[in-house]
N, C-alpha and C positions, 0 to 999 in steps of 0.2 A: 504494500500500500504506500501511496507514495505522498508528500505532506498536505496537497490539494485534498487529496481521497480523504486525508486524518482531520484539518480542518472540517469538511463537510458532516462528515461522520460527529464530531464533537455538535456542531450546531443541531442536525438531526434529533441528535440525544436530548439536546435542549429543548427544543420544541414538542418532541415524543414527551416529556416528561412534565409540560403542561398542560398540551389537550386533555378534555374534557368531556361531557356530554356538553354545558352550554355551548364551547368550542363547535362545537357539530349542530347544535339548535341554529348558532349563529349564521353559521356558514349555508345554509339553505337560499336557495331561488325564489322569491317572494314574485308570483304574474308574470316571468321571464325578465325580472331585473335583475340581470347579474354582476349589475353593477356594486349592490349592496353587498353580496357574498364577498366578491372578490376587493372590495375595501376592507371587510373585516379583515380577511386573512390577512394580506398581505398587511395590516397595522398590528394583527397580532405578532405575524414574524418578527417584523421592525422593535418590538417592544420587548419580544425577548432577544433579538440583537443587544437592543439599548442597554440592557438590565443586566448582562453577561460581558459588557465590554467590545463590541464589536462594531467595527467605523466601516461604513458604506455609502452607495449614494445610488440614489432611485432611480430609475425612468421616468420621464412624462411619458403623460397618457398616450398610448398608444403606441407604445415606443419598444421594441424587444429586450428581455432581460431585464426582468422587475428590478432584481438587487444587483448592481455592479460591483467589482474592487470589495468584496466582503471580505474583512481580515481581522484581526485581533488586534487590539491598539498596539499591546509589548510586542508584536510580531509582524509589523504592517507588509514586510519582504512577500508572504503567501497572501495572495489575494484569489477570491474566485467568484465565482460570478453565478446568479440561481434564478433560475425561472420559475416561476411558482403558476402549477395549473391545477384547476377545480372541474368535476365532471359529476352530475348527477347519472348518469348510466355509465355502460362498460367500455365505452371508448373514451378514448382520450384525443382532443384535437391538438396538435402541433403547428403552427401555422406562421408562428409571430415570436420569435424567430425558426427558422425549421429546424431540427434537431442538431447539435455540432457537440462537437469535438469537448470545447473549451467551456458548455456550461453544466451546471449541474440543477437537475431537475427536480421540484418536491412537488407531488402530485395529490389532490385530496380527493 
């Protein structure tokens, strides 16, 4: 595993170790605005970033690659970058940016 992978892996753990049931109440499609889902999450991630030490910097709207430059303050050299996707059924759309290399994906 290489420090990207270990980086990822620690945030994961962070966030695994908050969700919740309201986590998941939250995150629901309300009439097909997915606009609200997808602001909770992505402020939940951001807050347990904030709360863990972790300096980033966001996308505008509409923009590929919700979280950029994600890194640990003590350690800003590993940076990496997370897409963050939400799907009420069994597919998962990829579109924005199309799959690569250099990001890492958390899927809800």
């Amino acid at each position: 595993m290489n420090e990207k992978e270990e980086l990822f892996n620690k945030i994961m753990y962070l966030i695994r170790s908050r969700v919740d049931d309201n986590f998941w109440n939250n995150m629901s499609t309300f009439k097909s605005n997915t606009q609200t889902g997808e602001k909770y999450y992505i402020d939940f991630i951001k807050h347990v970033l904030d709360e863990n030490g972790f300096g980033y910097t966001c996308a505008g709207s509409q923009q590929p690659v919700d979280l950029r430059y994600v890194h640990e303050i003590q350690n800003p050299n590993i940076k990496i970058n997370i897409e963050l996707k939400k799907t009420n059924s069994d597919k998962i759309k990829l579109n924005n940016p199309l799959p690569c290399n250099d990001v890492f994906y958390i899927l809800f």
